[in-house]
PDB file of N, CA, C and O in Angstrom, chain B, residues numbered from 101:
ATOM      1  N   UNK B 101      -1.770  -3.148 -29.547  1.00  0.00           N
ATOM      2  CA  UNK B 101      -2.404  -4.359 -29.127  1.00  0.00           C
ATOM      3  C   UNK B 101      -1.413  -5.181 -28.325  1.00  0.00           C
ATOM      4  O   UNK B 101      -0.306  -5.420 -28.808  1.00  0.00           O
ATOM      5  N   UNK B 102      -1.802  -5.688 -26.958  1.00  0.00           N
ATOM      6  CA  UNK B 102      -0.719  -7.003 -26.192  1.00  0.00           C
ATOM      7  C   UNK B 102      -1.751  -7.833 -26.536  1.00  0.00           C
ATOM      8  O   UNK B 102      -1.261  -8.822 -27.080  1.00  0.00           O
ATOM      9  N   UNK B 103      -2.899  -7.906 -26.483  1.00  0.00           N
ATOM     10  CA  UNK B 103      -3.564  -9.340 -26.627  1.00  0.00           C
ATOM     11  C   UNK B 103      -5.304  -9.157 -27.178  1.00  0.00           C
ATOM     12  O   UNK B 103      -5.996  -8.150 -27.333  1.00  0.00           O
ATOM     13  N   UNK B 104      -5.613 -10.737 -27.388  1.00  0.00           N
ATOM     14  CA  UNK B 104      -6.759 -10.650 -28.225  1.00  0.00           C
ATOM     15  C   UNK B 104      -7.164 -11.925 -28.147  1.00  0.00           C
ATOM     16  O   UNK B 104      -6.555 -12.923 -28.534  1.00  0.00           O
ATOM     17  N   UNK B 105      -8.511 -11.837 -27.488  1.00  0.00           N
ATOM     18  CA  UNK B 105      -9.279 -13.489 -27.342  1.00  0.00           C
ATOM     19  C   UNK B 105     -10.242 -13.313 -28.101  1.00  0.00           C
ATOM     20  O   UNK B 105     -10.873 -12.257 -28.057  1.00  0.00           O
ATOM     21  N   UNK B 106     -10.583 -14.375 -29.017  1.00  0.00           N
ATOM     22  CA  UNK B 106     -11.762 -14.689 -29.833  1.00  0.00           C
ATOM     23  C   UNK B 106     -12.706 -16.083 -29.785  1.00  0.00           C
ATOM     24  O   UNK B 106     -12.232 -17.126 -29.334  1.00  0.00           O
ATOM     25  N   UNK B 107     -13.824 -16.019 -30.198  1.00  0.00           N
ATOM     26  CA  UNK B 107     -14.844 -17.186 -30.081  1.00  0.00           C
ATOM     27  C   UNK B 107     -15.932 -17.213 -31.437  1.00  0.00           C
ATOM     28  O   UNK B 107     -16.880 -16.433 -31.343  1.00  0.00           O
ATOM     29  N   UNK B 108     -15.878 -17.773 -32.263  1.00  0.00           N
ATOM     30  CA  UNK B 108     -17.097 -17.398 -33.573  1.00  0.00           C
ATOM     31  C   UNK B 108     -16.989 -18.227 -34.411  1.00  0.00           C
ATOM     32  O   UNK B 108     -16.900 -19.413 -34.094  1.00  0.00           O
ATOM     33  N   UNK B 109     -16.969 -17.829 -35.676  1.00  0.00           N
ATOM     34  CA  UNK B 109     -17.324 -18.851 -37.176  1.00  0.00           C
ATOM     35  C   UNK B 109     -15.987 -18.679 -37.876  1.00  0.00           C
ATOM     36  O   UNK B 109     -15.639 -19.443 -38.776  1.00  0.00           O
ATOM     37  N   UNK B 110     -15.128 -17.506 -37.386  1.00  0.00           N
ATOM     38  CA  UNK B 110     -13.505 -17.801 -37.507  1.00  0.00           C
ATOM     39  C   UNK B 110     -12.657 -16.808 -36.928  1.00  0.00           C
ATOM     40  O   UNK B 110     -12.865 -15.832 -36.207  1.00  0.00           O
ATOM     41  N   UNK B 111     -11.427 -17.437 -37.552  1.00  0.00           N
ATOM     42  CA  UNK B 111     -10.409 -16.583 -36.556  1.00  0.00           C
ATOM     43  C   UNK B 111     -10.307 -15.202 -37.190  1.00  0.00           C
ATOM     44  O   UNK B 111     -10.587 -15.155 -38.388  1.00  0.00           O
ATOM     45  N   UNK B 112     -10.006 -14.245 -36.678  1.00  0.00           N
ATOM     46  CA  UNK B 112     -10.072 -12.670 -36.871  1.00  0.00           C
ATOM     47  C   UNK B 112      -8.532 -12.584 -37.781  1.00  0.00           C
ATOM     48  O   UNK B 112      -7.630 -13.398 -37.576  1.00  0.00           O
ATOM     49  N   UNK B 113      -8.459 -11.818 -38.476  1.00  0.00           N
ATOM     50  CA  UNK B 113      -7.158 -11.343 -39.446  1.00  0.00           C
ATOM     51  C   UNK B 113      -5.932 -11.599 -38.628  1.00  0.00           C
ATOM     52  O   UNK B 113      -5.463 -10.549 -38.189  1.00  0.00           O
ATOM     53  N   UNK B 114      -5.369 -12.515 -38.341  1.00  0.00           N
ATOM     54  CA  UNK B 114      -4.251 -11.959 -37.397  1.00  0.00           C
ATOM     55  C   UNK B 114      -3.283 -11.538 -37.847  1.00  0.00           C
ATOM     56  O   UNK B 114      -2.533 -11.178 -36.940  1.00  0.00           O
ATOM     57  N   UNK B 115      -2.658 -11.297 -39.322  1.00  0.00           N
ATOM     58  CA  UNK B 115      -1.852 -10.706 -40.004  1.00  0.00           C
ATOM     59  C   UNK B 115      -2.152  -9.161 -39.654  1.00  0.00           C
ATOM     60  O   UNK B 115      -1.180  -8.412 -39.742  1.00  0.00           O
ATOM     61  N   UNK B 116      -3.508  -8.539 -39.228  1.00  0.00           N
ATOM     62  CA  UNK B 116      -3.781  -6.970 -39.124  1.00  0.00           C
ATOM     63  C   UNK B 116      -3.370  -7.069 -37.646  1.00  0.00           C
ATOM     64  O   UNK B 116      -2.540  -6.326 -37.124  1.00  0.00           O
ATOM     65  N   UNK B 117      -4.018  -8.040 -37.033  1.00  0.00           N
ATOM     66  CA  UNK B 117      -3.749  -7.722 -35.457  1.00  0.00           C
ATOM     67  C   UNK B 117      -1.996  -8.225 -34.966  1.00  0.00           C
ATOM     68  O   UNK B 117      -1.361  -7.544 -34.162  1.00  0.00           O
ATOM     69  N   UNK B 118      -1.503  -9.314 -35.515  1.00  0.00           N
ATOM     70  CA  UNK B 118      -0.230  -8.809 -34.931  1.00  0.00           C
ATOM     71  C   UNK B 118       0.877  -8.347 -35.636  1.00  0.00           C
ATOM     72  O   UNK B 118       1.991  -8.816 -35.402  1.00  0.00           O
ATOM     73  N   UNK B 119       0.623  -7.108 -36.832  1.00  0.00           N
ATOM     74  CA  UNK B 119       1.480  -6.605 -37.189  1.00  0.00           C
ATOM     75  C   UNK B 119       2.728  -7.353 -37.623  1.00  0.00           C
ATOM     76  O   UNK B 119       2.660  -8.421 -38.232  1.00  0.00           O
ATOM     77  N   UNK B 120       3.729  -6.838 -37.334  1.00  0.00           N
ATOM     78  CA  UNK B 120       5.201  -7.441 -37.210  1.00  0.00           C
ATOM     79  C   UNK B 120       5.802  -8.733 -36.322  1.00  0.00           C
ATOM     80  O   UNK B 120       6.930  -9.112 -36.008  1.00  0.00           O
ATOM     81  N   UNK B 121       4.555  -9.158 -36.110  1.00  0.00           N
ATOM     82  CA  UNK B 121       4.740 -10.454 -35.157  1.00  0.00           C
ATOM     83  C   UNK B 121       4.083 -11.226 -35.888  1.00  0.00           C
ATOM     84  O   UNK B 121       4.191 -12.427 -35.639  1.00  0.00           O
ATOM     85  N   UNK B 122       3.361 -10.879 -36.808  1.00  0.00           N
ATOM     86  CA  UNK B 122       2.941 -11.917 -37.927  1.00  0.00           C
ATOM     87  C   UNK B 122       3.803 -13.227 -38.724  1.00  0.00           C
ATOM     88  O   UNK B 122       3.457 -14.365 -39.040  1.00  0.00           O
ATOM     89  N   UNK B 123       4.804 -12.629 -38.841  1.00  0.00           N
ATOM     90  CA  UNK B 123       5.718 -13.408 -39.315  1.00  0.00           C
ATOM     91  C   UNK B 123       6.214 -14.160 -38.216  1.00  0.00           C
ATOM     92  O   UNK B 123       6.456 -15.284 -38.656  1.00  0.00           O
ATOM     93  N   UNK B 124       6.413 -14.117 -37.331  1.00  0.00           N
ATOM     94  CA  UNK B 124       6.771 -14.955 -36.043  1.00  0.00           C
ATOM     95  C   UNK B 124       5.947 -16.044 -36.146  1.00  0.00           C
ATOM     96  O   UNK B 124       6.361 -17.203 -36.190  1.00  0.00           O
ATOM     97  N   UNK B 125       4.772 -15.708 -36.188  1.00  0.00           N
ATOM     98  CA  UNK B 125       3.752 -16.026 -36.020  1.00  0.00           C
ATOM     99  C   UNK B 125       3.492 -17.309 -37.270  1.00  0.00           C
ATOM    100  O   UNK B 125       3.707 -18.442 -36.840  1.00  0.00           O
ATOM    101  N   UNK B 126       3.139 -17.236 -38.471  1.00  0.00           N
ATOM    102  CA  UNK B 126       3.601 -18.535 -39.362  1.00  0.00           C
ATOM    103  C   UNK B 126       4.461 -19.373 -39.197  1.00  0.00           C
ATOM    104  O   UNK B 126       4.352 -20.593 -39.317  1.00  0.00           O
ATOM    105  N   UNK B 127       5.726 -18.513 -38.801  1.00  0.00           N
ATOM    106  CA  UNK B 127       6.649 -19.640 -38.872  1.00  0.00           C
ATOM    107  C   UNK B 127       6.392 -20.698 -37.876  1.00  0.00           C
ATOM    108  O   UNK B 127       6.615 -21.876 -38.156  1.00  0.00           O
ATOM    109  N   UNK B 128       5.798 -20.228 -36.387  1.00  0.00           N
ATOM    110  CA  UNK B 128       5.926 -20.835 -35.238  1.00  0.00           C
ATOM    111  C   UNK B 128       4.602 -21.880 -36.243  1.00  0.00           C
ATOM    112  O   UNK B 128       4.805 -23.049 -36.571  1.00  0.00           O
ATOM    113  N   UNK B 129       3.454 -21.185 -36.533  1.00  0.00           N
ATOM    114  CA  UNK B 129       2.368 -22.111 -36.541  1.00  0.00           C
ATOM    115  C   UNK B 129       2.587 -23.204 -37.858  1.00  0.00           C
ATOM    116  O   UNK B 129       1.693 -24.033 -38.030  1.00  0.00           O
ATOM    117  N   UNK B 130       3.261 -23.205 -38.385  1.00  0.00           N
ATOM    118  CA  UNK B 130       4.059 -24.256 -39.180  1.00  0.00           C
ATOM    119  C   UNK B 130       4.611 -25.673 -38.586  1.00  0.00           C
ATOM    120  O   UNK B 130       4.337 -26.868 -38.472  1.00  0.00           O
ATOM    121  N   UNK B 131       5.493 -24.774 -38.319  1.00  0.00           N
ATOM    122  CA  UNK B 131       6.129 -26.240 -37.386  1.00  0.00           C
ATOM    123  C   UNK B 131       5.335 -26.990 -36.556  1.00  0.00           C
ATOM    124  O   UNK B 131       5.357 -28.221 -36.563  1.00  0.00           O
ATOM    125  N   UNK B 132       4.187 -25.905 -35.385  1.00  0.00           N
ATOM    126  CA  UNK B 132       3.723 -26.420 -34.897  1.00  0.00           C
ATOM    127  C   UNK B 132       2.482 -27.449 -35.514  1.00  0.00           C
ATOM    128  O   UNK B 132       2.078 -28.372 -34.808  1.00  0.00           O
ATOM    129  N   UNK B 133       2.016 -27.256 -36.638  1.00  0.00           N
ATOM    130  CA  UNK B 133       0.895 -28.115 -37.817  1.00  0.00           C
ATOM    131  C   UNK B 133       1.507 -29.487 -37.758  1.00  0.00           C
ATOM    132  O   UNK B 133       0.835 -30.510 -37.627  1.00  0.00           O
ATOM    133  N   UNK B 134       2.878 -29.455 -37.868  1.00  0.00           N
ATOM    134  CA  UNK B 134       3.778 -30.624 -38.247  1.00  0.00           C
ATOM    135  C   UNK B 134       3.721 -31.363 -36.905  1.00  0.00           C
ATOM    136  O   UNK B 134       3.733 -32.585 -37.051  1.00  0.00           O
ATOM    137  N   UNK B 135       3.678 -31.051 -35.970  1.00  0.00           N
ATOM    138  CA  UNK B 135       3.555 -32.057 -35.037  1.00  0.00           C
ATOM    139  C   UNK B 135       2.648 -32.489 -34.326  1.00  0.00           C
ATOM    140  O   UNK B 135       2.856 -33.373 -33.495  1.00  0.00           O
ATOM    141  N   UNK B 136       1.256 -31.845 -34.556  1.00  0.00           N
ATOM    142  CA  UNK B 136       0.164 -31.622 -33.733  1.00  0.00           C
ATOM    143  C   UNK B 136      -0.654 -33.586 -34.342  1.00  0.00           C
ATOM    144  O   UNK B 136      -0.360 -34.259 -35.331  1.00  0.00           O
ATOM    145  N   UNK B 137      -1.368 -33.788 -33.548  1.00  0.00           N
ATOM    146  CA  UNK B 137      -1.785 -34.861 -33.759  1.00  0.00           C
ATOM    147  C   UNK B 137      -4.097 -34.464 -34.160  1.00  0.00           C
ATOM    148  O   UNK B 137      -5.010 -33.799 -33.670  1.00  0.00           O
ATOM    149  N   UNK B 138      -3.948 -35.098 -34.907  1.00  0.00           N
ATOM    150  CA  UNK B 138      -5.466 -34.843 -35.343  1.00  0.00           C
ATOM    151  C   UNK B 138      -5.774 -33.278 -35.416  1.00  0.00           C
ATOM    152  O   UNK B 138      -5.089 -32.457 -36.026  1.00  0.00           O
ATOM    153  N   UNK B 139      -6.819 -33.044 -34.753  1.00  0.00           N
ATOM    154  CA  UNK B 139      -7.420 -32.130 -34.345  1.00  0.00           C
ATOM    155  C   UNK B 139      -7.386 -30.995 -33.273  1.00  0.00           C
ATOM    156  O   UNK B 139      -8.033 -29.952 -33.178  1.00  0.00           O
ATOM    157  N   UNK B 140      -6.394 -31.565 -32.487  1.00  0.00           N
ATOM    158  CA  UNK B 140      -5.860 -30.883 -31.304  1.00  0.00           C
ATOM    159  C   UNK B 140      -5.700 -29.477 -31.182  1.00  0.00           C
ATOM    160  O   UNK B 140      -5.019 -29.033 -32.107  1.00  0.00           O
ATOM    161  N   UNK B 141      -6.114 -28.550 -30.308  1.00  0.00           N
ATOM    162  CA  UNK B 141      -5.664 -27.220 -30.170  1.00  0.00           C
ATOM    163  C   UNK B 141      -3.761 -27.005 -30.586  1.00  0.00           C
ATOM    164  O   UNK B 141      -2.803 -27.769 -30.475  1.00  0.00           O
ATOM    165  N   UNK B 142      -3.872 -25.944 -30.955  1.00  0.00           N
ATOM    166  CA  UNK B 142      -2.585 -25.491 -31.571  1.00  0.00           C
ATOM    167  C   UNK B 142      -2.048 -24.450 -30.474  1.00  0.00           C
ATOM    168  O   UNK B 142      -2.527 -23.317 -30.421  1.00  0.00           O
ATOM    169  N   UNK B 143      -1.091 -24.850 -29.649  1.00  0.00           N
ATOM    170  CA  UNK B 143      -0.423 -23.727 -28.708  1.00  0.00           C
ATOM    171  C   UNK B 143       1.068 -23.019 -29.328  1.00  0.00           C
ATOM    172  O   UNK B 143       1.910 -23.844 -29.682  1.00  0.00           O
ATOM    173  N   UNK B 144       1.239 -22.322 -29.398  1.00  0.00           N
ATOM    174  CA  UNK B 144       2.574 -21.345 -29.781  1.00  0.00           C
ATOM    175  C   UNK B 144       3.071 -20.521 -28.681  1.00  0.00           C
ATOM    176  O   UNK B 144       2.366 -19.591 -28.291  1.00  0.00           O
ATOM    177  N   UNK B 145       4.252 -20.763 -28.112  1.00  0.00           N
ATOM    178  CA  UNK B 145       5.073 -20.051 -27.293  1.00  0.00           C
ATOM    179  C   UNK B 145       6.138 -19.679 -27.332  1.00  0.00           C
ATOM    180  O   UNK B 145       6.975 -20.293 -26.670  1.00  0.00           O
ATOM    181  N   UNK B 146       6.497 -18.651 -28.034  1.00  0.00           N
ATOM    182  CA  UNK B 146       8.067 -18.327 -28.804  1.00  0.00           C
ATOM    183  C   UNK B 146       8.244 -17.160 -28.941  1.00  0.00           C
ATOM    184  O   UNK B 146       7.340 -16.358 -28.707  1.00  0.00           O
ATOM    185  N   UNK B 147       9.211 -16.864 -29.270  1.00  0.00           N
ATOM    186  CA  UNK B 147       9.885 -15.460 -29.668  1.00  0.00           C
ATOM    187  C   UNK B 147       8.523 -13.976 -28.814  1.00  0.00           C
ATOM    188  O   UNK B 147       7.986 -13.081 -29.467  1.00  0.00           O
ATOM    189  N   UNK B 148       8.374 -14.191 -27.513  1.00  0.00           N
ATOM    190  CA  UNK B 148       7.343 -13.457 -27.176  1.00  0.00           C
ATOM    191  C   UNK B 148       6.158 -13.369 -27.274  1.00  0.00           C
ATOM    192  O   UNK B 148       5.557 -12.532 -26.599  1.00  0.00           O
ATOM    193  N   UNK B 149       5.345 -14.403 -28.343  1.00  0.00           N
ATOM    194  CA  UNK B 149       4.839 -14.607 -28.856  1.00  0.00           C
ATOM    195  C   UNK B 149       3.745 -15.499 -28.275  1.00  0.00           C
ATOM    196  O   UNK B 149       4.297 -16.581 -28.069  1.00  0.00           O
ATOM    197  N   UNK B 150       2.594 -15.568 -27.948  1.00  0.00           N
ATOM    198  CA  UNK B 150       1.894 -16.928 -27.106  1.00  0.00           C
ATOM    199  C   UNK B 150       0.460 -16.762 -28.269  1.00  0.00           C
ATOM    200  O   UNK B 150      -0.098 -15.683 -28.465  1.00  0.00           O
ATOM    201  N   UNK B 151       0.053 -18.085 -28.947  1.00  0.00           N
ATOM    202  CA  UNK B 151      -0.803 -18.272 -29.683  1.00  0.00           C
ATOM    203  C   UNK B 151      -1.292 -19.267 -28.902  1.00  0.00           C
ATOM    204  O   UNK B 151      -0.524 -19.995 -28.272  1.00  0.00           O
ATOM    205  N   UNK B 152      -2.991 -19.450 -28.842  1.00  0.00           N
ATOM    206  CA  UNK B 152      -3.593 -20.527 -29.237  1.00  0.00           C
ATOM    207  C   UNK B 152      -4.978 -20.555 -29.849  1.00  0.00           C
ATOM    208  O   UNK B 152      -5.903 -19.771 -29.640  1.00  0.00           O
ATOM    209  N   UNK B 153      -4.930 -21.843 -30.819  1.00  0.00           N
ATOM    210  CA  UNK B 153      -6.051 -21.710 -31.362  1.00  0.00           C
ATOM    211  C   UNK B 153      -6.667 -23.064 -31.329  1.00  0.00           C
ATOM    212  O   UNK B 153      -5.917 -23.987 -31.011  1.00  0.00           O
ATOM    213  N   UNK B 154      -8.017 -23.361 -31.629  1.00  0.00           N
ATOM    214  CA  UNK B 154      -8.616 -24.281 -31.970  1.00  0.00           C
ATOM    215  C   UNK B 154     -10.020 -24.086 -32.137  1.00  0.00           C
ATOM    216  O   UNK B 154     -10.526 -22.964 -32.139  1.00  0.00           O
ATOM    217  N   UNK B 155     -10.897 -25.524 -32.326  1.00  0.00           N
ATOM    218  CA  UNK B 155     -12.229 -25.480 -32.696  1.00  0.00           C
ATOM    219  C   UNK B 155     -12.158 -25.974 -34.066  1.00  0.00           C
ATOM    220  O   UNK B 155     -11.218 -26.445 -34.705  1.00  0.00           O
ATOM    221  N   UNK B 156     -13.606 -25.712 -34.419  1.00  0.00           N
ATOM    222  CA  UNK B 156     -13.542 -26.713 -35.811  1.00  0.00           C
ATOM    223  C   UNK B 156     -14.759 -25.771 -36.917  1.00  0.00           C
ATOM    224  O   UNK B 156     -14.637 -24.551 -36.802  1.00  0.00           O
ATOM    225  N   UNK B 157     -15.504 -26.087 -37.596  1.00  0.00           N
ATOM    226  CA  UNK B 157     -15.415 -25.491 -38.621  1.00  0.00           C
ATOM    227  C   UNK B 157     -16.584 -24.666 -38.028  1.00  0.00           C
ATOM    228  O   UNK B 157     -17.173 -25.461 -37.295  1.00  0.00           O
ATOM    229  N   UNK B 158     -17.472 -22.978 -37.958  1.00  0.00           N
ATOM    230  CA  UNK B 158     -18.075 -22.327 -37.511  1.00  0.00           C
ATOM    231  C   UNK B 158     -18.040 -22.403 -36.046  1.00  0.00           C
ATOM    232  O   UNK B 158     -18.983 -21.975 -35.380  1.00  0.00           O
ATOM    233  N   UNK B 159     -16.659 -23.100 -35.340  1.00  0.00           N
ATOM    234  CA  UNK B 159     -16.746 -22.969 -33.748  1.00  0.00           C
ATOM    235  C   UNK B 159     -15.119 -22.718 -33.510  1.00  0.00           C
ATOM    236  O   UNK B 159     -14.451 -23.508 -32.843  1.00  0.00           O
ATOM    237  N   UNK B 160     -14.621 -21.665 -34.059  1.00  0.00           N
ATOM    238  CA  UNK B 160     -13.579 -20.938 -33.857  1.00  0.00           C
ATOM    239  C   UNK B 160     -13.085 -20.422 -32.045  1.00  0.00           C
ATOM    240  O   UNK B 160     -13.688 -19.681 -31.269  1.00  0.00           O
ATOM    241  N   UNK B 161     -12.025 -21.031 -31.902  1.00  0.00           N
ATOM    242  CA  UNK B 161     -11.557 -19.802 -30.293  1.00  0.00           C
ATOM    243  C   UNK B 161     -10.210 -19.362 -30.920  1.00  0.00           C
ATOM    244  O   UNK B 161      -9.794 -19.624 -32.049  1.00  0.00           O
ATOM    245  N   UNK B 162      -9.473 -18.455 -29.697  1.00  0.00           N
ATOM    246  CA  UNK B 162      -8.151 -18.880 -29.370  1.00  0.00           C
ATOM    247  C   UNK B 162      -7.923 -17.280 -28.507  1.00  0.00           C
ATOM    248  O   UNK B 162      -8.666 -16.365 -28.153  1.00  0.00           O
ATOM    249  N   UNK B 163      -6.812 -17.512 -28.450  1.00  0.00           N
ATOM    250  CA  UNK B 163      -5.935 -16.287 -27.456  1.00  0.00           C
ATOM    251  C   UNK B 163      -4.506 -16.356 -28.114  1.00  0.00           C
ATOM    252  O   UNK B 163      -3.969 -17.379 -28.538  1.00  0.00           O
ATOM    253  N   UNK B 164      -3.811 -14.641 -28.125  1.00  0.00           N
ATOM    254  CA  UNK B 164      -2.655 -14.391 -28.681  1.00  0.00           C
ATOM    255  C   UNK B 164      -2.649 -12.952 -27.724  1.00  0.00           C
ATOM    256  O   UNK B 164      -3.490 -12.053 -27.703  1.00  0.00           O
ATOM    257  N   UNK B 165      -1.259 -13.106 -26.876  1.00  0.00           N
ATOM    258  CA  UNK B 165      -0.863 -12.221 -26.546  1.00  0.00           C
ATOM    259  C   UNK B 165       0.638 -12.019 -26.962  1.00  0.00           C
ATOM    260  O   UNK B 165       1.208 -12.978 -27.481  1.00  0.00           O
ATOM    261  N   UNK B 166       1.400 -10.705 -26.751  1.00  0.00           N
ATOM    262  CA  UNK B 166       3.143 -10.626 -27.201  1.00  0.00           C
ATOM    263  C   UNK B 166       3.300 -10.134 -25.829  1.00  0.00           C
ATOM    264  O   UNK B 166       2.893  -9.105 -25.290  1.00  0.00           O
ATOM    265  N   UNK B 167       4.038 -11.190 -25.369  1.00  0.00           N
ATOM    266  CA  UNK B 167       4.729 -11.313 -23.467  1.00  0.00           C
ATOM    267  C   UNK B 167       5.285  -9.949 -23.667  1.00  0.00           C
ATOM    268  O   UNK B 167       4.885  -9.248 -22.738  1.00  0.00           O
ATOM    269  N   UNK B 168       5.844  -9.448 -24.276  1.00  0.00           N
ATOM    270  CA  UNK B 168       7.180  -7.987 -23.575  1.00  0.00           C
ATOM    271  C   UNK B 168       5.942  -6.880 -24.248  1.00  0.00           C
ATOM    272  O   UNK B 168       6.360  -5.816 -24.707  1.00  0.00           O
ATOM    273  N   UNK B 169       4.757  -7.103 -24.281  1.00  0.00           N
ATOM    274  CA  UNK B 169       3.973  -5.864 -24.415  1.00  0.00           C
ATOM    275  C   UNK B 169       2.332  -5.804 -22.990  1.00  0.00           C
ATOM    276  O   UNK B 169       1.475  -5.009 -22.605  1.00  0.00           O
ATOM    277  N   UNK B 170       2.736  -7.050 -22.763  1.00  0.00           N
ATOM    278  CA  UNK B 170       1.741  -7.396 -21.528  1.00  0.00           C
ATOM    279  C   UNK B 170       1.963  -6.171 -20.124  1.00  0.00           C
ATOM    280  O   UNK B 170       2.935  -5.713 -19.523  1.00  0.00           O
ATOM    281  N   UNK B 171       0.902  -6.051 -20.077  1.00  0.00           N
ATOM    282  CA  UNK B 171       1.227  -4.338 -19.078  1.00  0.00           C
ATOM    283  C   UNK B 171       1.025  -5.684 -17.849  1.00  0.00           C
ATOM    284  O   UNK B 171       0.556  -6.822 -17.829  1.00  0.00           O
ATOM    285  N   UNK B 172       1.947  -4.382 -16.556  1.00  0.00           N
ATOM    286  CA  UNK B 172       2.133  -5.333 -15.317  1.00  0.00           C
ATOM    287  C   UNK B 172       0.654  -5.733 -14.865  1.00  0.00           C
ATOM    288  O   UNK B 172      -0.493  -5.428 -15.190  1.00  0.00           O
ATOM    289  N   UNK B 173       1.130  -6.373 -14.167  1.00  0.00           N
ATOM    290  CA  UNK B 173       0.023  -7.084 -13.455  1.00  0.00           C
ATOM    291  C   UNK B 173      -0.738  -7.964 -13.857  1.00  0.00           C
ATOM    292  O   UNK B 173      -0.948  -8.896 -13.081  1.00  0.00           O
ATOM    293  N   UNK B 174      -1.312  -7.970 -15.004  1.00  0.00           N
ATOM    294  CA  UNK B 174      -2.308  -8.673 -16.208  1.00  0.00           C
ATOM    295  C   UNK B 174      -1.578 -10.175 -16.082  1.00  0.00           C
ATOM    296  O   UNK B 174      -0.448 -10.647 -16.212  1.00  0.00           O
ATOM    297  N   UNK B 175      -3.020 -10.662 -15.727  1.00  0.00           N
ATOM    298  CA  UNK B 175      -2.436 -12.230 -15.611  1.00  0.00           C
ATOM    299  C   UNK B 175      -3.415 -13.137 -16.904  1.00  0.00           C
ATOM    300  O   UNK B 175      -4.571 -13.089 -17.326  1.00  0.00           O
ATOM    301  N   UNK B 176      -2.328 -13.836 -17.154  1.00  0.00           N
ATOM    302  CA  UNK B 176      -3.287 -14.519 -18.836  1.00  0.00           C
ATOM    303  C   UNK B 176      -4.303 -14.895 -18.562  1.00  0.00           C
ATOM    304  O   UNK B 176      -5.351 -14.600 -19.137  1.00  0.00           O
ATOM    305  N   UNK B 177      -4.174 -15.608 -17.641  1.00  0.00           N
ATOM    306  CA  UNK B 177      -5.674 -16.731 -17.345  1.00  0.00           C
ATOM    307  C   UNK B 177      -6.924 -15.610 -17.532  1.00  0.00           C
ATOM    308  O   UNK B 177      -7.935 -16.056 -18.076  1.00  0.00           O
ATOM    309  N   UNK B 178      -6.935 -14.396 -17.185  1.00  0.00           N
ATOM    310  CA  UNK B 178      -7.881 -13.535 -17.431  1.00  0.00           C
ATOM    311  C   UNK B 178      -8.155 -12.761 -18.872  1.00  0.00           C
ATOM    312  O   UNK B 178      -8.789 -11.739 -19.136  1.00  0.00           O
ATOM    313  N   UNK B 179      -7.292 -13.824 -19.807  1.00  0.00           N
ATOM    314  CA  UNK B 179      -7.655 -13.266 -20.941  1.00  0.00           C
ATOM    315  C   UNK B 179      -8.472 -14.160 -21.839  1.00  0.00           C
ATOM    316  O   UNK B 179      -7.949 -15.124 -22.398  1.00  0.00           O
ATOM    317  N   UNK B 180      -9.735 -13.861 -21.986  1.00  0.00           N
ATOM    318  CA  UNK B 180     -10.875 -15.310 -22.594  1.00  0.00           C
ATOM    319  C   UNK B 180     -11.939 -13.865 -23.263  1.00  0.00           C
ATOM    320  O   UNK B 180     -12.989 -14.098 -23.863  1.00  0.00           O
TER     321      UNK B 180
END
């Protein structure tokens, strides 16, 4: 897997989908909880790592790709 966009009633396992980047992955979305204001989408950009999520309760999105597994050419904006 380099990436994975979702839209529904929630977010998909991402502990199955990013494997060993899972743990990247908490830690970043931790810190990031701590600073986010209200309700706001949650962006993560770290350790290769690009999360985002938001929506609210049965109106789930987001996008997660791992940058050093992104095949050439593939440009994010085309990932929805």
């Amino acid at each position: 897997m380099f990436a994975v966009a979702w839209q529904g009633k929630q977010h998909p396992d991402l502990r199955q989908l990013l494997g060993t980047q899972f743990a990247n992955f908490e830690k970043a979305l931790m810190a990031a909880r701590k600073i986010r204001r209200g309700h706001a989408p949650i962006e993560i950009n770290e350790a290769g790592l690009h999360v985002e999520l938001g929506g609210s309760s049965r109106a789930m999105y987001g996008r997660v790709w791992i940058n050093g597994q992104l095949p050439a050419g593939v440009d994010t904006n085309d990932i929805h």
